[in-house]
C-alpha positions, 0 to 999 in steps of 0.5 A: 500500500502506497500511503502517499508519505513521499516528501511530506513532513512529520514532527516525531518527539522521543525520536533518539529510541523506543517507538519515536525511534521506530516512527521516524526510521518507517517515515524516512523509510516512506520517504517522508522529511522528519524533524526529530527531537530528542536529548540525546544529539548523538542519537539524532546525529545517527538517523541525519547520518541514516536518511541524508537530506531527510533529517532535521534533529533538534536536540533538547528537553521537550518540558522546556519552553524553549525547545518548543519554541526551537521546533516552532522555529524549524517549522517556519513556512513549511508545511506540517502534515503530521506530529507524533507526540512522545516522550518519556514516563515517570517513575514507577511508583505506587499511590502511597509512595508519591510525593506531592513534588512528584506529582507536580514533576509529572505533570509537565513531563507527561502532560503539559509539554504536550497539551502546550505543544498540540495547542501551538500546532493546531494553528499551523495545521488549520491553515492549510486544512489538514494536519495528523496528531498522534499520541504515544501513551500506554495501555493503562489508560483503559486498564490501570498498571499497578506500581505507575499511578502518576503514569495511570493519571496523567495519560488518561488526562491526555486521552481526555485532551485528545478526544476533546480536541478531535472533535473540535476540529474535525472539520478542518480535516484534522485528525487526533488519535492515541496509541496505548501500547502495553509491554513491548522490548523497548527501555521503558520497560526495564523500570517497570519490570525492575520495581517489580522486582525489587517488590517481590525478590524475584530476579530481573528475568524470573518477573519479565517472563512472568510478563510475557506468559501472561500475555495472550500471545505470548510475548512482549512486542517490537517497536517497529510493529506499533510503529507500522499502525502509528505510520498509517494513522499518520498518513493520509489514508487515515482521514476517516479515523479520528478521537480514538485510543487504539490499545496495542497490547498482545491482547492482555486489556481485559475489556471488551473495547480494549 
């Protein structure tokens, strides 16, 4: 299937590893222009050196004001078609275990660079009547993960935003999805499975394989599968999906609509 991505443009955040790594390879691979942000320089340094002539890296915190400001820079007159907004998590913590500082922390890290950056987005968009949003969060936002509760919270506070907002600016043939991966062979993982660990005793290893037998197929997934779905929903033959939360999970969100 041809997805129609040659030479278009796509804001990917979180692009140095994980999915926002995954998203940005499949895009360039379409043959699509990126603007990759991420902290880490050497990271965004290798995906220039990758995809010659298709790579803008802009190397910064996405929680500082400033970076976004970087991006809206970079933008300039060029067209956006398309925003993956990604990032990183909090720590895996319990309720009872969290600070108020902490949750403080956790609301500019995991919700309010994005509704800040979506919010400057939108006007660029609308002006040529067109435009792709699609948030990477997690699975807990149907199903609550135990030992993530600033996690739980504040992604479904994003979920909340983006259906909201989907059906604001529908006609202006902008679409807003979200993508709720569960366990997948990415970092992020690692520090789920490591408090888990240091709960029970049990050895890194002994709980990961736990994980992935309670898992209906089997296994963790790849980066590179959910970001196949994340290119399509980035792309113009997805005009007719907007406002959802597509979980992508192995099977393991217990309801009937996960």
């Amino acid at each position: 299937m041809d997805l129609n991505l040659l030479n278009k443009n796509f804001l990917v955040c979180g692009a140095s590893s994980g999915f926002g790594r995954a998203v940005a390879e499949i895009l360039l691979s379409e043959g699509a222009k990126v603007i990759a942000i991420a902290r880490r320089k050497e990271k965004l340094a290798e995906l220039e050196k990758e995809f010659p002539g298709q790579v803008t890296g802009i190397s910064g915190d996405l929680s500082e004001p400033e970076t976004l400001e970087l991006i809206l820079s970079e933008l300039g007159d060029v067209q956006l078609h398309g925003a993956l907004i990604n990032g990183g998590g909090p720590p895996a913590l319990a309720a009872m275990e969290t600070s108020i500082d902490q949750w403080d922390d956790a609301y500019q890290k995991v919700m309010r660079w994005k509704i800040d950056l979506v919010l400057k987005l939108v006007p660029l968009f609308s002006d040529h009547r067109y435009g792709r949003l699609l948030f990477i969060e997690s699975q807990s936002v149907k199903q609550p993960i135990p030992n993530l509760v600033l996690s739980n919270s504040f992604r479904a506070g994003i979920v909340g935003f983006a259906k909201t907002l989907s059906q604001e600016i529908a006609d202006r043939g902008i679409t807003v999805n979200v993508l709720a991966p569960g366990s997948h062979y990415t970092p992020a993982i690692d520090r789920v499975i490591q408090k888990r660990a240091d709960g029970s005793g049990q050895s890194f290893e002994t709980i990961k394989k736990a994980m992935e037998s309670g898992i209906p197929v089997g296994r963790m997934g790849h980066a590179n599968e959910l970001a196949s779905l994340a290119t399509w929903l980035l792309s113009p033959v997805s005009g007719y999906v907007t406002g959802q939360t597509i979980t992508h999970d192995g099977g393991s969100t217990q309801g009937i609509f996960g």
